[in-house]
Backbone as CSV, one residue per row, in Angstrom:
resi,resn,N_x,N_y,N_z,CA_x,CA_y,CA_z,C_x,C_y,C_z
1,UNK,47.978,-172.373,41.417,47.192,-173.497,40.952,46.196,-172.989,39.923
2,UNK,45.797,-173.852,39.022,45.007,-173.572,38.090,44.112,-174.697,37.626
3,UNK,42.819,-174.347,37.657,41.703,-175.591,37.987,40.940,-174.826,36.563
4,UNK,40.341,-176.196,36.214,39.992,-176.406,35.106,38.557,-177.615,34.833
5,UNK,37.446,-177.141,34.523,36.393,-178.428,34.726,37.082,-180.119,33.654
6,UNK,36.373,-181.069,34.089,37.104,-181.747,33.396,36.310,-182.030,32.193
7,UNK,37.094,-182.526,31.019,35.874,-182.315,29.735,34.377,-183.187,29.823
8,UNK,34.189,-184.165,30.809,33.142,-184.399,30.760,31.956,-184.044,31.850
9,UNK,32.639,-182.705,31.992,31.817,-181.954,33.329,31.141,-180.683,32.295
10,UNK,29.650,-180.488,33.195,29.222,-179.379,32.249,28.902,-178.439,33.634
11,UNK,28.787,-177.064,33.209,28.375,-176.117,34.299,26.973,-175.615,33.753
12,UNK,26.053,-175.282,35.007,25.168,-174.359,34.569,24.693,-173.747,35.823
13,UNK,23.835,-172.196,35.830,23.907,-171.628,36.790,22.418,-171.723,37.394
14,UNK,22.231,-172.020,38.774,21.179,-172.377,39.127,20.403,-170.998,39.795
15,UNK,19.404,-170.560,40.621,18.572,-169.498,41.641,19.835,-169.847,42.617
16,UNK,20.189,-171.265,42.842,20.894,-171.034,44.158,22.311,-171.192,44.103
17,UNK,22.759,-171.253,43.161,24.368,-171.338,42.912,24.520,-171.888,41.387
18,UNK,25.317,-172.657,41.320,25.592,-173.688,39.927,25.406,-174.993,40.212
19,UNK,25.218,-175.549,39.131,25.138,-177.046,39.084,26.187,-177.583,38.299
20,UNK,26.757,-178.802,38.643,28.073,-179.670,38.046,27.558,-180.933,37.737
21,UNK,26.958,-181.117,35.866,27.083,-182.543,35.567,27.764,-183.499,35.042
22,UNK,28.264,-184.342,35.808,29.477,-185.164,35.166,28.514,-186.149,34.310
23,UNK,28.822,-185.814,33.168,28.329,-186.523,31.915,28.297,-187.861,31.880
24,UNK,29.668,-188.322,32.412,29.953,-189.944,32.225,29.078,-191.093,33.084
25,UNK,28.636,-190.328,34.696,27.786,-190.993,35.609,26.386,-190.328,35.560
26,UNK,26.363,-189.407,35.039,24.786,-188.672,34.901,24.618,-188.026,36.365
27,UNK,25.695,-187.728,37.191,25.509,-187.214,38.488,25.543,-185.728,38.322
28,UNK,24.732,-185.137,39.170,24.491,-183.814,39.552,24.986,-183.553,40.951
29,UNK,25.747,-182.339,40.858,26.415,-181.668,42.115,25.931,-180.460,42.215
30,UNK,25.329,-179.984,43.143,24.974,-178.391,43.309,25.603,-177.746,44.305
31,UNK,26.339,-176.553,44.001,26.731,-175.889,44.485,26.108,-174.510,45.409
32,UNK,26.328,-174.311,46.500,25.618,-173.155,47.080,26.024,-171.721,46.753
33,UNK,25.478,-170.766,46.893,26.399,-169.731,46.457,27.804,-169.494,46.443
34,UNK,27.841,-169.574,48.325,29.239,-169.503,48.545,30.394,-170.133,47.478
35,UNK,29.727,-171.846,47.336,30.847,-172.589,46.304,30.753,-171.739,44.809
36,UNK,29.645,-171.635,44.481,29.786,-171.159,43.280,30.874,-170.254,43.361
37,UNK,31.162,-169.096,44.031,31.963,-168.046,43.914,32.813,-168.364,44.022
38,UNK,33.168,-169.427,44.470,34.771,-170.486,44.592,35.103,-170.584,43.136
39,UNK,34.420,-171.350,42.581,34.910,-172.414,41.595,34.665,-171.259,40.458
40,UNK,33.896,-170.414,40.456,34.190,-169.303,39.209,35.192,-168.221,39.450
41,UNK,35.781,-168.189,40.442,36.828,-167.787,41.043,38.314,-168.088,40.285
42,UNK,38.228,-169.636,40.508,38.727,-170.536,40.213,38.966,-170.824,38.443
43,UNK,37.593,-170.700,38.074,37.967,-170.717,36.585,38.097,-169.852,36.164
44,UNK,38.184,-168.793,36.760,38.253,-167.599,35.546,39.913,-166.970,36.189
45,UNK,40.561,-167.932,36.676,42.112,-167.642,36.989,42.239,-167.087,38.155
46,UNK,41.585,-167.393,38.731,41.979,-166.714,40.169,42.426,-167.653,41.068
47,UNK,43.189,-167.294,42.171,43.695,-168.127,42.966,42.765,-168.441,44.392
48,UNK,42.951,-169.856,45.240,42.954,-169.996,46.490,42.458,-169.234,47.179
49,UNK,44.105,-168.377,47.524,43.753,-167.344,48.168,42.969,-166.135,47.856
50,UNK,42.675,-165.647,46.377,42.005,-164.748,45.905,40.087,-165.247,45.950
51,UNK,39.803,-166.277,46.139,38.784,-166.770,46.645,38.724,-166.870,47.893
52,UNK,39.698,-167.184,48.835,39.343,-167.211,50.443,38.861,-165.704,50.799
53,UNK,39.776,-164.438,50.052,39.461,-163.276,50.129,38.109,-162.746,49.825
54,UNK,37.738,-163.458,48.690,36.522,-163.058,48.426,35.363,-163.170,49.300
55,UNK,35.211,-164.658,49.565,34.431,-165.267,50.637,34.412,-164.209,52.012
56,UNK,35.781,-164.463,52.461,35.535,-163.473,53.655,35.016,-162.519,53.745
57,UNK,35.236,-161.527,52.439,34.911,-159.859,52.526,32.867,-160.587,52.799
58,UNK,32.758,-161.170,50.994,31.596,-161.060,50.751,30.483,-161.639,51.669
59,UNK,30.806,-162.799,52.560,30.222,-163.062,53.907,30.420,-162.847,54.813
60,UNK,31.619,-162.098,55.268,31.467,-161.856,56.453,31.811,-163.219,57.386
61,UNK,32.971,-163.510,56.921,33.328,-164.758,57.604,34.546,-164.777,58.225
62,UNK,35.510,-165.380,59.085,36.714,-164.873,59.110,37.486,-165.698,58.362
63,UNK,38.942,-165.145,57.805,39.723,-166.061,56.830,40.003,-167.324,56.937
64,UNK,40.257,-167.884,57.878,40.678,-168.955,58.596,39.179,-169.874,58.070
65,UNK,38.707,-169.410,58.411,37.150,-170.418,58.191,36.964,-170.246,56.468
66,UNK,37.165,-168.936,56.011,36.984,-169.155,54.905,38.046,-169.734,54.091
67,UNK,39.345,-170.124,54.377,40.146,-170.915,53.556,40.224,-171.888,54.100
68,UNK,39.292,-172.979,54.838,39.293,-173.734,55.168,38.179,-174.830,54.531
69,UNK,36.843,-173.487,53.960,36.279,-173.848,53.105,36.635,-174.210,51.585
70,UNK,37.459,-173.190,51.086,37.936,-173.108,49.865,38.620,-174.887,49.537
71,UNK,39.725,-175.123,50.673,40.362,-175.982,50.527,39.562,-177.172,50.663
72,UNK,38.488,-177.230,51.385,37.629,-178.962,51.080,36.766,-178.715,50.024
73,UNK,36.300,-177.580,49.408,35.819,-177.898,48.406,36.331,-177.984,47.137
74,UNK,37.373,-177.768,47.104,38.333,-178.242,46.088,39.145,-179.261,46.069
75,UNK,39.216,-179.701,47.635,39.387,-181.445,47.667,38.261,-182.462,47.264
76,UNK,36.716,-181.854,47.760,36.168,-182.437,47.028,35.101,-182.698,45.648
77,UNK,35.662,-181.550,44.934,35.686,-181.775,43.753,36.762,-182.461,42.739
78,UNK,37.929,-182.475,43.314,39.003,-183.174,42.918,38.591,-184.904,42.981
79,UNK,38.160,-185.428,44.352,37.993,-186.506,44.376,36.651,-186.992,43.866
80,UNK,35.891,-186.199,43.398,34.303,-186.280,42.762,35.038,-186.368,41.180
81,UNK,36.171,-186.098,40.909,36.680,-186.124,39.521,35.927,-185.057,38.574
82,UNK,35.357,-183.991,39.454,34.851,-182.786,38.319,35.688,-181.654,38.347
83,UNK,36.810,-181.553,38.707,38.107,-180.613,37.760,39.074,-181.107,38.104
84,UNK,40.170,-180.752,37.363,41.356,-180.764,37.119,42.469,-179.664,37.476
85,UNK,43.292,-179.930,38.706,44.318,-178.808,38.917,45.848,-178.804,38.594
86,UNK,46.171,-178.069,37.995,47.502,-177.887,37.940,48.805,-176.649,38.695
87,UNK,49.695,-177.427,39.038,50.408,-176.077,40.125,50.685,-175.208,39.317
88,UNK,50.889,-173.860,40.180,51.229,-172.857,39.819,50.602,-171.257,40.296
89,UNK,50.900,-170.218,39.908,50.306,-169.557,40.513,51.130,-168.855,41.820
90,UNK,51.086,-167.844,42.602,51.755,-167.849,43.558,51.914,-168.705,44.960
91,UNK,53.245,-168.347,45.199,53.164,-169.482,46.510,52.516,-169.593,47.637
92,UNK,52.589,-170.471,48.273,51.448,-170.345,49.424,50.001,-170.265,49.559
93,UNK,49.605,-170.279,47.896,48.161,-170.041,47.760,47.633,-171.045,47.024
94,UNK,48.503,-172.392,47.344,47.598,-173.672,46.706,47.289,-174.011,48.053
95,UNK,45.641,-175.264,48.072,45.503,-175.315,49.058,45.556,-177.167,48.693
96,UNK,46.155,-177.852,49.522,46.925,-179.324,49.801,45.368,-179.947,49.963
C-alpha cells in the first residue's frame, strides 16, 4: 500500500507530533507521536507492517497491539478524507 496526503491536506510538525489541515473544512487533526511515526512512515514509502515494527521496537509495545494501532489510524484518516491509499507493496502488509 502506498498512502499519500490528499492535495488539500497540509502537514506540519508540532512539540507533540504533527498536525493535519484539511484546507477545504479548516479542520485540524493532531497527531501524537506515536501517529506521527505512522504516517511519516507511511509517506516516506514504508509499509504497514514496517510501521507496526517500528512502533513496537520504539515503544515497547507488543505487535499485535501495535498493528492494531497502525490499522485504525489509517482507517481513520482514510475516512477523515486526509490521505489517499493505493494497493501495493508486499503482501500481507496492507491493513483492511
Amino acid at each position: 500500500m502506498t498512502v499519500k496526503l490528499r492535495g488539500h491536506v497540509s502537514l506540519a510538525p508540532t512539540e507533540d507530533g504533527v498536525a493535519l489541515l484539511d484546507e477545504d473544512s479548516g479542520d485540524y487533526w493532531a497527531l501524537n507521536p506515536t501517529g506521527a511515526v505512522v504516517l511519516r512512515t507511511l509517506l516516506d514509502g514504508g509499509t504497514p507492517g514496517e510501521a507496526t515494527r517500528q512502533i513496537a521496537q520504539e515503544y515497547s509495545v507488543d505487535a499485535g497491539t501495535a498493528q492494531h494501532d497502525v490499522e485504525e489510524l489509517v482507517a481513520a484518516l482514510r475516512r477523515a478524507r486526509l490521505i489517499e491509499t493505493t494497493p501495493g507493496g508486499p503482501q500481507g502488509d496492507d491493513p483492511r
